[in-house]
N, CA, C and O atoms as a Maestro MAE file, in Angstrom:
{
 s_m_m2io_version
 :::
 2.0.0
}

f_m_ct {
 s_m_title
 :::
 protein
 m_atom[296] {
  # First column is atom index #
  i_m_mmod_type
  r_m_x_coord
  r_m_y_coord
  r_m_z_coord
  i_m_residue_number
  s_m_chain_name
  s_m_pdb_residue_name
  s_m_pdb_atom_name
  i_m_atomic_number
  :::
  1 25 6.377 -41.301 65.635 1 A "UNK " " N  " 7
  2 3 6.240 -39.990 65.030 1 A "UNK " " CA " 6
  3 2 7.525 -39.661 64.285 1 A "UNK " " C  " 6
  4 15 8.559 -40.151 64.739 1 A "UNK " " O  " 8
  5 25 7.590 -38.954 63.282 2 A "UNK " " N  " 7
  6 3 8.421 -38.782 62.078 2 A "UNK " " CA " 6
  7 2 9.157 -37.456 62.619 2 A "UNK " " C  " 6
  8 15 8.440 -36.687 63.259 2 A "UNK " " O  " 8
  9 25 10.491 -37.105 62.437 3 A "UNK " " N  " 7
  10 3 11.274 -36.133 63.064 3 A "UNK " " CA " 6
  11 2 10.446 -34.905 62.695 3 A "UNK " " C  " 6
  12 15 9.723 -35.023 61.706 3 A "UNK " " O  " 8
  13 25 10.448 -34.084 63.158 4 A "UNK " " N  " 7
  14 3 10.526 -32.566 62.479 4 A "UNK " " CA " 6
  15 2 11.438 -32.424 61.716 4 A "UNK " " C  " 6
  16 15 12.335 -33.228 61.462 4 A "UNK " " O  " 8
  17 25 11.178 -30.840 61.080 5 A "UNK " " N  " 7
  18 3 12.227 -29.876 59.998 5 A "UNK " " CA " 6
  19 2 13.329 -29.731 61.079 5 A "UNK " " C  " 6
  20 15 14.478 -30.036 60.759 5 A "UNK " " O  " 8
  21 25 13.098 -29.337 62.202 6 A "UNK " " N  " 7
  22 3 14.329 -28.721 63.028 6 A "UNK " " CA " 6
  23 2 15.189 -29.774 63.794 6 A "UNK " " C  " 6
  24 15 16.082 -29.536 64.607 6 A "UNK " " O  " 8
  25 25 14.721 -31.033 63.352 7 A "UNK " " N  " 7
  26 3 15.835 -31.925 63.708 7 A "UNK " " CA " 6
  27 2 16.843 -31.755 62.770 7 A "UNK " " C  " 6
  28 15 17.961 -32.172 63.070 7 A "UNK " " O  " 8
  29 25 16.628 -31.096 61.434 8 A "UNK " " N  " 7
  30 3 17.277 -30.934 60.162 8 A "UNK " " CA " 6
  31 2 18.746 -29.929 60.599 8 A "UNK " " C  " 6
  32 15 19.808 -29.857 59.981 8 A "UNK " " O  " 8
  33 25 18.409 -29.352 61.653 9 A "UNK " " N  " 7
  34 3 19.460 -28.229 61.772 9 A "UNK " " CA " 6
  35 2 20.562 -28.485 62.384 9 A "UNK " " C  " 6
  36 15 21.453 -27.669 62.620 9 A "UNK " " O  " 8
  37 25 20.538 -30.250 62.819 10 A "UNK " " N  " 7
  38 3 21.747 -30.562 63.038 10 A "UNK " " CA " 6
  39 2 22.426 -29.666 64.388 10 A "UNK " " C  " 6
  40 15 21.754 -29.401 65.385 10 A "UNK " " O  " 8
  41 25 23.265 -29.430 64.289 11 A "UNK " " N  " 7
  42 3 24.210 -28.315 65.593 11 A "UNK " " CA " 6
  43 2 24.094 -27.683 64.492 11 A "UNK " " C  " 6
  44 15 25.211 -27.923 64.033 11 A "UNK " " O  " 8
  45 25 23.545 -27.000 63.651 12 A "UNK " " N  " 7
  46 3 23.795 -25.814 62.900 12 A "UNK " " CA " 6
  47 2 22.983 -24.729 64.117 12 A "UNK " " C  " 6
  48 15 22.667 -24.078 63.121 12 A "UNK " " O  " 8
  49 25 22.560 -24.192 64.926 13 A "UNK " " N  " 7
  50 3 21.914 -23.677 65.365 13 A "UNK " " CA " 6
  51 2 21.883 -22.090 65.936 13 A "UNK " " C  " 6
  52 15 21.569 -21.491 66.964 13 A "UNK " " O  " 8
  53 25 22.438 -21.795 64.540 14 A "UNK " " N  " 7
  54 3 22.253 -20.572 64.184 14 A "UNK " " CA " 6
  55 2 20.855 -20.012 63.921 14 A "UNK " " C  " 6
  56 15 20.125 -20.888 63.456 14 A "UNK " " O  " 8
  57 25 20.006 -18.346 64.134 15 A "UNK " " N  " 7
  58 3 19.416 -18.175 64.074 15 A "UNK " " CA " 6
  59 2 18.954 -18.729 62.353 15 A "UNK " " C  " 6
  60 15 18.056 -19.492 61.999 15 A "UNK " " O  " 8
  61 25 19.943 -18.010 61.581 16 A "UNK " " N  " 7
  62 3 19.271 -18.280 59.623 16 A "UNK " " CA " 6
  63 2 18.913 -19.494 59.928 16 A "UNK " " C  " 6
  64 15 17.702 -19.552 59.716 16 A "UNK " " O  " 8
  65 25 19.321 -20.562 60.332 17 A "UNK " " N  " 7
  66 3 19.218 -21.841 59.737 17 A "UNK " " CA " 6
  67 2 18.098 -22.181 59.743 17 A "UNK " " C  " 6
  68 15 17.338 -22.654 58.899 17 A "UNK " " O  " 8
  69 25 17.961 -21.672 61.672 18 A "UNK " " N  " 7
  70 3 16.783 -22.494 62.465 18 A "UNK " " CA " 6
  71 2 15.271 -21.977 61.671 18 A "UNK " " C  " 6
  72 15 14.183 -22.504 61.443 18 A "UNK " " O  " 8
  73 25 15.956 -20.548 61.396 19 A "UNK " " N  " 7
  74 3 14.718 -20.114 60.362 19 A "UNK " " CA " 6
  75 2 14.194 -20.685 58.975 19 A "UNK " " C  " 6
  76 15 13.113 -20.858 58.412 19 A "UNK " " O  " 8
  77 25 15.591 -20.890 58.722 20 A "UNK " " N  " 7
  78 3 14.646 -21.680 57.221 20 A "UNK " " CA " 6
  79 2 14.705 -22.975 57.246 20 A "UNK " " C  " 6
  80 15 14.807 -23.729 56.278 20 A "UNK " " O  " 8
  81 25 14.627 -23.302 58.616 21 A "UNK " " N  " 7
  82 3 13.891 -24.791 58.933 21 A "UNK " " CA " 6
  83 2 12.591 -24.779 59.382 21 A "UNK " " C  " 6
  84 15 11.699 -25.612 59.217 21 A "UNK " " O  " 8
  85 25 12.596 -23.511 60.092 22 A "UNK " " N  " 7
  86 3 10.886 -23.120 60.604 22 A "UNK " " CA " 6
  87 2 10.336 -22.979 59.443 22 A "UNK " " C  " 6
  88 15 9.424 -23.805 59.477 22 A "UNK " " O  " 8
  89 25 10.291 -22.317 58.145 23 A "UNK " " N  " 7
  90 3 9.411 -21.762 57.148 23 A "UNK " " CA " 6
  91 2 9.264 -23.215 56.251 23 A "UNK " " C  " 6
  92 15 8.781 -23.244 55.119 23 A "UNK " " O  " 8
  93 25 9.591 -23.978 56.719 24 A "UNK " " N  " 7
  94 3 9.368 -25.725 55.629 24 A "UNK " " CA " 6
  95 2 8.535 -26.492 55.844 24 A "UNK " " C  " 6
  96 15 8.275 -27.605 55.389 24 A "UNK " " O  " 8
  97 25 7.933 -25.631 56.844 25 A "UNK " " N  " 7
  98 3 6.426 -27.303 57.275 25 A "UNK " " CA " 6
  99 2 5.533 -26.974 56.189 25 A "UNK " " C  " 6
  100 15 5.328 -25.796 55.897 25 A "UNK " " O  " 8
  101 25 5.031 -27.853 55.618 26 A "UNK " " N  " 7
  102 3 4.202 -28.419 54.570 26 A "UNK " " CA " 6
  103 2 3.082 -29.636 55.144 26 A "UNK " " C  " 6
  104 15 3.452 -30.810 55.134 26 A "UNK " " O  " 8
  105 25 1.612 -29.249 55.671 27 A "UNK " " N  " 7
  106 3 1.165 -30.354 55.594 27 A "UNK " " CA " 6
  107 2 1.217 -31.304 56.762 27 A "UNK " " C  " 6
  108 15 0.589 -32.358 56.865 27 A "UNK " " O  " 8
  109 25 2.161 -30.713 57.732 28 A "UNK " " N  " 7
  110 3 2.587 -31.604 59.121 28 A "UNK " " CA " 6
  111 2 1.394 -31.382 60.257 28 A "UNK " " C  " 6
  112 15 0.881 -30.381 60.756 28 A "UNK " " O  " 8
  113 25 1.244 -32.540 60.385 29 A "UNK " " N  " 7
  114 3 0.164 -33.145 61.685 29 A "UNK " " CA " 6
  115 2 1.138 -33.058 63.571 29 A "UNK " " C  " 6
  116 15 2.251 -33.274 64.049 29 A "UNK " " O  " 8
  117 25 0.250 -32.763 63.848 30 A "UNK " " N  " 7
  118 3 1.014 -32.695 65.191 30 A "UNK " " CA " 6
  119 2 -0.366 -33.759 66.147 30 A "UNK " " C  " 6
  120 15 -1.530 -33.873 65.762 30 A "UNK " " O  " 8
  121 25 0.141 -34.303 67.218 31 A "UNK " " N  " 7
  122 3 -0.683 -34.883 68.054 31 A "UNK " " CA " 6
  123 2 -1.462 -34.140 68.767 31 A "UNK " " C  " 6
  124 15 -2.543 -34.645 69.072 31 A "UNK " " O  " 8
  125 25 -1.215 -32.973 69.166 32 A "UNK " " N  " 7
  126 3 -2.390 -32.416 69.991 32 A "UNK " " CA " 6
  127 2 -3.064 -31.533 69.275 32 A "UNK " " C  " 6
  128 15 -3.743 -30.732 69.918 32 A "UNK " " O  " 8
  129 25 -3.066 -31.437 67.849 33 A "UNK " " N  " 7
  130 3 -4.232 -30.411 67.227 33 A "UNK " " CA " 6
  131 2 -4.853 -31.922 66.133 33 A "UNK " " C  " 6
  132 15 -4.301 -32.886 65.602 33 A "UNK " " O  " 8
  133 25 -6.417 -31.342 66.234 34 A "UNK " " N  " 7
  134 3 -7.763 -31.955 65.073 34 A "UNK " " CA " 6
  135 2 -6.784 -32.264 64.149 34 A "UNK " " C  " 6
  136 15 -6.019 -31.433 63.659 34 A "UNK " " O  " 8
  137 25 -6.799 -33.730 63.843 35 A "UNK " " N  " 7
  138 3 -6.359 -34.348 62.261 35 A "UNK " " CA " 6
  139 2 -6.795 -33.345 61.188 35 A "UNK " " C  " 6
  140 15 -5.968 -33.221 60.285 35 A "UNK " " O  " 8
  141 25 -7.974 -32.553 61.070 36 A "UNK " " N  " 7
  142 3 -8.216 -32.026 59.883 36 A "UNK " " CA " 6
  143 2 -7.550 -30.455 59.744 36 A "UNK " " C  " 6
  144 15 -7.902 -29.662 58.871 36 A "UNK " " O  " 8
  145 25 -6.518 -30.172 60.784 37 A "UNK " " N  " 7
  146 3 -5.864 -28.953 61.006 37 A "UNK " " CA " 6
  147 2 -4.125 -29.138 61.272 37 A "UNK " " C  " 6
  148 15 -3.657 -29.730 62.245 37 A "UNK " " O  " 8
  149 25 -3.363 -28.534 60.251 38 A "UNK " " N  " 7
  150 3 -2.392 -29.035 59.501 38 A "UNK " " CA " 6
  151 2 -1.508 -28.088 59.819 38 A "UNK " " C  " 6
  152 15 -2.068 -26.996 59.927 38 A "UNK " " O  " 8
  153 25 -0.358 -28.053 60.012 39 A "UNK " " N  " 7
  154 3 0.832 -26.903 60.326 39 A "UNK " " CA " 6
  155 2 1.500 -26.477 58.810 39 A "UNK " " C  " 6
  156 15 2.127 -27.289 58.129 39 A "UNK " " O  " 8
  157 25 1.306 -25.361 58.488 40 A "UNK " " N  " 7
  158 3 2.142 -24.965 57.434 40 A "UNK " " CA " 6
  159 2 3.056 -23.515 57.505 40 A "UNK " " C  " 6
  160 15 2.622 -22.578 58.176 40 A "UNK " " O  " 8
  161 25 3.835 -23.445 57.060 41 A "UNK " " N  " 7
  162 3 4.967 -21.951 57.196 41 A "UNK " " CA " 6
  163 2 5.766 -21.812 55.550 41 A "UNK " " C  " 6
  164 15 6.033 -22.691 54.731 41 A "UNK " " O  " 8
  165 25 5.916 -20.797 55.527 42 A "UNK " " N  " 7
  166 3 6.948 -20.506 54.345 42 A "UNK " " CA " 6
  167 2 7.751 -19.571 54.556 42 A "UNK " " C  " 6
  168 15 7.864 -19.128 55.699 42 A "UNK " " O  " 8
  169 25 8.347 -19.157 53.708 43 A "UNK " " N  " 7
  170 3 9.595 -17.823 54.029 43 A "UNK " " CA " 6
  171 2 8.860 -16.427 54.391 43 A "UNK " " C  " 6
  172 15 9.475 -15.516 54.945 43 A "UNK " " O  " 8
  173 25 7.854 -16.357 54.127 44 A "UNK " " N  " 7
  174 3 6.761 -14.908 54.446 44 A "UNK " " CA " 6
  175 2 6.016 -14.820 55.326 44 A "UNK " " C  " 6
  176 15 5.726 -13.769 55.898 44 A "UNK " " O  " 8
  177 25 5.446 -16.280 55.656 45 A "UNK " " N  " 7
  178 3 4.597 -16.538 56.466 45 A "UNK " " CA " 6
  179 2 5.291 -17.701 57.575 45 A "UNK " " C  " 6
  180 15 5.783 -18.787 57.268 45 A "UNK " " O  " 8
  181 25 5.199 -17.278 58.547 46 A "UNK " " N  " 7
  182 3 5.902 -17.917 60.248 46 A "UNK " " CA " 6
  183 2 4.956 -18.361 61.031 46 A "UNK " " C  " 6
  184 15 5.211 -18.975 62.067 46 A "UNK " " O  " 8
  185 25 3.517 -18.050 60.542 47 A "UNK " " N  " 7
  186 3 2.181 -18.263 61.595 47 A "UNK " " CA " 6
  187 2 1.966 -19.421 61.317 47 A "UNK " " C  " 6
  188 15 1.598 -19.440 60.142 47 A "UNK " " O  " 8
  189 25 1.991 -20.694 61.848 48 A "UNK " " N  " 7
  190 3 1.934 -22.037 62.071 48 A "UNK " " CA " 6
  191 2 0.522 -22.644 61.619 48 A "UNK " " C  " 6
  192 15 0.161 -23.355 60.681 48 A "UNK " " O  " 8
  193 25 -0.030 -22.122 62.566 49 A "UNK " " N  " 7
  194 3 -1.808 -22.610 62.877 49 A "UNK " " CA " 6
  195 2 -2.714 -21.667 62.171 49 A "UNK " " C  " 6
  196 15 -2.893 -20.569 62.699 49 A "UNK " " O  " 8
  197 25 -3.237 -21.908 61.185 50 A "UNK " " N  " 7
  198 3 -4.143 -20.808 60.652 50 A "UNK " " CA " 6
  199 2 -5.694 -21.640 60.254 50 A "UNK " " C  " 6
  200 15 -6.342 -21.515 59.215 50 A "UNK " " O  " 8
  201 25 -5.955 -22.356 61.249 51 A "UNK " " N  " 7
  202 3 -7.241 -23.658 60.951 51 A "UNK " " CA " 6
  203 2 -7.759 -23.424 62.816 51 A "UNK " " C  " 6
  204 15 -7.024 -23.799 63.730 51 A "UNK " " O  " 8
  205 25 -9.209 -22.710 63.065 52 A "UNK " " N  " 7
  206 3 -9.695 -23.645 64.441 52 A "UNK " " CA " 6
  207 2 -10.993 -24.203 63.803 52 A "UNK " " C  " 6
  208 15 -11.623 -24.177 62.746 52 A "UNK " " O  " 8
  209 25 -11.032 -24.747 65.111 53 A "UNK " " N  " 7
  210 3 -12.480 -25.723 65.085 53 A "UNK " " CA " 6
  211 2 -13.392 -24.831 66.882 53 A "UNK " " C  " 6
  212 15 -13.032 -24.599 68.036 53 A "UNK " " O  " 8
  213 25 -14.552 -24.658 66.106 54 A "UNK " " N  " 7
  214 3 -15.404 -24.805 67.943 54 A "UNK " " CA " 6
  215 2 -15.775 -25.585 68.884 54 A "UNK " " C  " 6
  216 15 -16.119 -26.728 68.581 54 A "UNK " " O  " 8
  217 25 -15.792 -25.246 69.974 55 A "UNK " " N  " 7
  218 3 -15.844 -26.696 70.758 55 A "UNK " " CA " 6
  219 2 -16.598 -25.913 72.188 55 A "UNK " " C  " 6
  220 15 -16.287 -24.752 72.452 55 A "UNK " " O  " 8
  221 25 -17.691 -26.743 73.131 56 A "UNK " " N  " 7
  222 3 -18.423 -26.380 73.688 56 A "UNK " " CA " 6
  223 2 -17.875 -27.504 74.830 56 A "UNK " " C  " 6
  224 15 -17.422 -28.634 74.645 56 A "UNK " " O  " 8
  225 25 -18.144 -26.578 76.369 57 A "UNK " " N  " 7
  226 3 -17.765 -28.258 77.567 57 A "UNK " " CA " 6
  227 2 -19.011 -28.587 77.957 57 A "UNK " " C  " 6
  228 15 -19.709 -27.799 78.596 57 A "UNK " " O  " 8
  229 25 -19.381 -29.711 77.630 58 A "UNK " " N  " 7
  230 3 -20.750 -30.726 78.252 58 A "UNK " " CA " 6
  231 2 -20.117 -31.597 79.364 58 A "UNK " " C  " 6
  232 15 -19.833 -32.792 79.282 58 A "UNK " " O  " 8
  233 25 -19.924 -30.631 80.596 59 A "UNK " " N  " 7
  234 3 -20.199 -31.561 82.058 59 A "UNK " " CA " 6
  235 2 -18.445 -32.075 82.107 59 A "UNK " " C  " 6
  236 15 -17.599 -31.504 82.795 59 A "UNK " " O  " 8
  237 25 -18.291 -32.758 81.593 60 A "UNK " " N  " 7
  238 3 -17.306 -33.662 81.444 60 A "UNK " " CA " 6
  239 2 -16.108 -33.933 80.390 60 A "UNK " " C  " 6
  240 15 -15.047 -34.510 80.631 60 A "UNK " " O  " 8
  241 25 -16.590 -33.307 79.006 61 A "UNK " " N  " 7
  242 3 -16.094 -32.972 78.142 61 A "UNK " " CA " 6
  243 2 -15.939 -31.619 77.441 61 A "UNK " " C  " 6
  244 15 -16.359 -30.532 77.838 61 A "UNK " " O  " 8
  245 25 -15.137 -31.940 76.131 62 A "UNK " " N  " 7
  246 3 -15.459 -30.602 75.533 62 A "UNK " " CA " 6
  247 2 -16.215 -31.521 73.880 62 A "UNK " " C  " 6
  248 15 -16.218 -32.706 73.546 62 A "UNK " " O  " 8
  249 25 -16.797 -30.178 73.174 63 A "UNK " " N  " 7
  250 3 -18.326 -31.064 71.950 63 A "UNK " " CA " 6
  251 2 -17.842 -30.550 70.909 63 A "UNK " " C  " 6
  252 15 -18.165 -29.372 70.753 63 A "UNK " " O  " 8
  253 25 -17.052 -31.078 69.971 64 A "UNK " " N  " 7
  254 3 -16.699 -30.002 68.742 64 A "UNK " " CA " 6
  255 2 -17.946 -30.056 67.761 64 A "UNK " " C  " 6
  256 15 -18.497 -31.128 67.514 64 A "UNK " " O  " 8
  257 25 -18.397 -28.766 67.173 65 A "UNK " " N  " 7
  258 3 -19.586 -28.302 66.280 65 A "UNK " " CA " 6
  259 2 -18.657 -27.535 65.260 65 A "UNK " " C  " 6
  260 15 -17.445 -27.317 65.255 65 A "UNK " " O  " 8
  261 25 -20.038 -27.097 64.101 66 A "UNK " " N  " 7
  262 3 -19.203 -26.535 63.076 66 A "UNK " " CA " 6
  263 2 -18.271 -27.581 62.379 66 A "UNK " " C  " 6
  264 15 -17.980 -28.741 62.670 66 A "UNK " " O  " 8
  265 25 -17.928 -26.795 61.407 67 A "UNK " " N  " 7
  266 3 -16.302 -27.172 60.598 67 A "UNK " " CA " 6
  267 2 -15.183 -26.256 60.560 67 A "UNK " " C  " 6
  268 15 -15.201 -25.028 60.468 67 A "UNK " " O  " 8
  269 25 -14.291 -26.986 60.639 68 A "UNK " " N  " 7
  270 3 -13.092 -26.402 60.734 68 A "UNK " " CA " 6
  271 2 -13.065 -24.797 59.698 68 A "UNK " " C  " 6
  272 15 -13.395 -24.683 58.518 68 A "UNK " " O  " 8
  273 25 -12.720 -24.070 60.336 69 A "UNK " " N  " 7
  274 3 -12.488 -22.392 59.574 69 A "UNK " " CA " 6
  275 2 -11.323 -22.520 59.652 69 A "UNK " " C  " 6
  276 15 -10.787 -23.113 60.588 69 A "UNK " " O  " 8
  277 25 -10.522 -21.841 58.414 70 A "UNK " " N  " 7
  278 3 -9.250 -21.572 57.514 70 A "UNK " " CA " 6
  279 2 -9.399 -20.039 57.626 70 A "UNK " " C  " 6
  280 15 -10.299 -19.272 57.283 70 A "UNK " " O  " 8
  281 25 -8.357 -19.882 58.148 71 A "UNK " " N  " 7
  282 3 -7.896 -18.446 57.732 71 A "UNK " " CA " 6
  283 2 -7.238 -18.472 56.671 71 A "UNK " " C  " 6
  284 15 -6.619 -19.448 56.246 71 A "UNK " " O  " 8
  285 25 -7.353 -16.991 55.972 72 A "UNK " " N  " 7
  286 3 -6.977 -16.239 54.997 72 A "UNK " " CA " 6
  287 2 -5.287 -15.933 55.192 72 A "UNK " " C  " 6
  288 15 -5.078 -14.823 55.681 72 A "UNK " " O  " 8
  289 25 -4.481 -16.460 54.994 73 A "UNK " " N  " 7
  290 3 -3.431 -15.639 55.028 73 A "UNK " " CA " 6
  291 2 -2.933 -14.605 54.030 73 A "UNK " " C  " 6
  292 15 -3.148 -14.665 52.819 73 A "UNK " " O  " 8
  293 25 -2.024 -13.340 54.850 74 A "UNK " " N  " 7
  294 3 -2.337 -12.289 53.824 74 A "UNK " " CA " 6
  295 2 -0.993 -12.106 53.073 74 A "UNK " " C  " 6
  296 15 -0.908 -11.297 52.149 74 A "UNK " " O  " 8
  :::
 }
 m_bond[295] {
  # First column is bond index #
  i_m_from
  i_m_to
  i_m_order
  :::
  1 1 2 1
  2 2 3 1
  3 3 4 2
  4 3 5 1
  5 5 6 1
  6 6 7 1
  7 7 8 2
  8 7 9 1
  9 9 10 1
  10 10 11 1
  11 11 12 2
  12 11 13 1
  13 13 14 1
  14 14 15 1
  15 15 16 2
  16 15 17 1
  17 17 18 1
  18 18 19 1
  19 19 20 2
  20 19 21 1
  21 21 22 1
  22 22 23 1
  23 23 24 2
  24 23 25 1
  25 25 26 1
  26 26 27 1
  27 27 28 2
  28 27 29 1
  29 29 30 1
  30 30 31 1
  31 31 32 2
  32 31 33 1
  33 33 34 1
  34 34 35 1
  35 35 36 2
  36 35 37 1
  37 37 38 1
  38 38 39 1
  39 39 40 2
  40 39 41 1
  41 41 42 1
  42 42 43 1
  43 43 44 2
  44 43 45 1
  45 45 46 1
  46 46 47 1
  47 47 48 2
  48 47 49 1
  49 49 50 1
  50 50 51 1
  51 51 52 2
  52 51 53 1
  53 53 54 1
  54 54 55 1
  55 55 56 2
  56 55 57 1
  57 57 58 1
  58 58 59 1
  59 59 60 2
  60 59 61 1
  61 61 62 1
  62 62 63 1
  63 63 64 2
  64 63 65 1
  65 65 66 1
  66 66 67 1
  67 67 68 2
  68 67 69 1
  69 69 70 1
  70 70 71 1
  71 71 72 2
  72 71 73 1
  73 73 74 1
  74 74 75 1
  75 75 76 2
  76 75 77 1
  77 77 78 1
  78 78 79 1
  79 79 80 2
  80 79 81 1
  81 81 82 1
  82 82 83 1
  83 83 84 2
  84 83 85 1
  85 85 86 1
  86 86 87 1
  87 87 88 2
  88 87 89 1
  89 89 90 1
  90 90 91 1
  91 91 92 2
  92 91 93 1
  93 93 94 1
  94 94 95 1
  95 95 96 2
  96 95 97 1
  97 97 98 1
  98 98 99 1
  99 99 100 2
  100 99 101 1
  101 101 102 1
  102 102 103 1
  103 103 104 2
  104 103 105 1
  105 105 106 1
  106 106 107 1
  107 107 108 2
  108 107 109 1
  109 109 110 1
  110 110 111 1
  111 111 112 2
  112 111 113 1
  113 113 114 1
  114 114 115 1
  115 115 116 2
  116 115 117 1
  117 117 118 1
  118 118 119 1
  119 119 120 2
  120 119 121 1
  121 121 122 1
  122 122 123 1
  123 123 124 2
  124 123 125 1
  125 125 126 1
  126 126 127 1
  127 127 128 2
  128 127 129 1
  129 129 130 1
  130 130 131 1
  131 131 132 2
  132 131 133 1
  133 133 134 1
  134 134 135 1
  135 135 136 2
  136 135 137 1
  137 137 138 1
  138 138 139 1
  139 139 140 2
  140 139 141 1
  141 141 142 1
  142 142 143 1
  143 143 144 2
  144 143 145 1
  145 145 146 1
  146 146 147 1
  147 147 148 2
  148 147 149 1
  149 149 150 1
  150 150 151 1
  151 151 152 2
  152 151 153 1
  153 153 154 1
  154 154 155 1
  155 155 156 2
  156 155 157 1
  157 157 158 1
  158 158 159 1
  159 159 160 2
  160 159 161 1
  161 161 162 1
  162 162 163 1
  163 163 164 2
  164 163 165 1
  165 165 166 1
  166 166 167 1
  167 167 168 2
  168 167 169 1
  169 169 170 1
  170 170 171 1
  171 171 172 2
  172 171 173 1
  173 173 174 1
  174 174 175 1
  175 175 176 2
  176 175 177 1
  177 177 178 1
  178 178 179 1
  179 179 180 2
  180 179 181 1
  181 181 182 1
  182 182 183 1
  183 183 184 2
  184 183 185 1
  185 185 186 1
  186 186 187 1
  187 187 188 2
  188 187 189 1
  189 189 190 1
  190 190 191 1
  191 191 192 2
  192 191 193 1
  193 193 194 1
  194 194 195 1
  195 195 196 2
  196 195 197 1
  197 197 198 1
  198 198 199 1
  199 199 200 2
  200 199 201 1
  201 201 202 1
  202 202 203 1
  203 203 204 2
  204 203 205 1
  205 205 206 1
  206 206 207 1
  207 207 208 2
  208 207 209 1
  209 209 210 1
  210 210 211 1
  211 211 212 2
  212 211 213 1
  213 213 214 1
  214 214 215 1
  215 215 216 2
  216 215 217 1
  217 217 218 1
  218 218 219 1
  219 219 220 2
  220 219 221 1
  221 221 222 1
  222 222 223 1
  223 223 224 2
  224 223 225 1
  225 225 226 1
  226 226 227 1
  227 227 228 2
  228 227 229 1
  229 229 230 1
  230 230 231 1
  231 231 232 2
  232 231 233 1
  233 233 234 1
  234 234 235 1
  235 235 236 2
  236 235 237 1
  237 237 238 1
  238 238 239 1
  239 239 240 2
  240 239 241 1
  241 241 242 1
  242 242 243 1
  243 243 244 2
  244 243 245 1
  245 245 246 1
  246 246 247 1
  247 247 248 2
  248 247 249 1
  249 249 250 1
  250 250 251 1
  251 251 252 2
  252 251 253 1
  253 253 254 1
  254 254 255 1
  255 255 256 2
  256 255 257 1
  257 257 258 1
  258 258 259 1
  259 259 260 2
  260 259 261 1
  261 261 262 1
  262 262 263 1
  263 263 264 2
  264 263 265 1
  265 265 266 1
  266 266 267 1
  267 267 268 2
  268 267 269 1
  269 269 270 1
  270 270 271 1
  271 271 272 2
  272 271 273 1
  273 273 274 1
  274 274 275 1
  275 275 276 2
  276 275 277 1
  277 277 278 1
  278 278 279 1
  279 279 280 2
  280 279 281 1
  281 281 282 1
  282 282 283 1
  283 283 284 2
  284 283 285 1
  285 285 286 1
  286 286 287 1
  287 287 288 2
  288 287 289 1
  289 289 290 1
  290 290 291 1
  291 291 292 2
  292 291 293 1
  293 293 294 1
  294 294 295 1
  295 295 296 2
  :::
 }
}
């Protein structure tokens, strides 16, 4: 797996920094969320996850249905 932005901050670890290392994800996959649901942030927007999927438990599992919904960010 490929570093994060906030490995970027070095010992800089000041609040500014850490912040405008948080607002740089573009497009980044994480292992425990759906491949088709993507982490993004910018300088306005800090809300990470703006993609679910539904999912139902059959017995033993969980059943994903539907397609992935995108929120609107405002």
């Amino acid at each position: 797996m490929r570093p994060t932005r906030l490995f970027k901050c070095g010992d800089d670890l000041v609040r500014e920094n850490v912040m405008k290392q948080a607002a740089g994800f573009h497009g980044l996959q994480l292992p425990l969320v759906l491949p088709a649901i993507t982490v993004n942030t910018g300088t306005a927007d800090y809300y990470p996850l703006q993609a679910v999927q539904l999912s139902r438990f059959k017995g033993e599992s969980w059943d994903l249905f539907g397609e992935v919904m995108h929120a609107e960010s405002s």
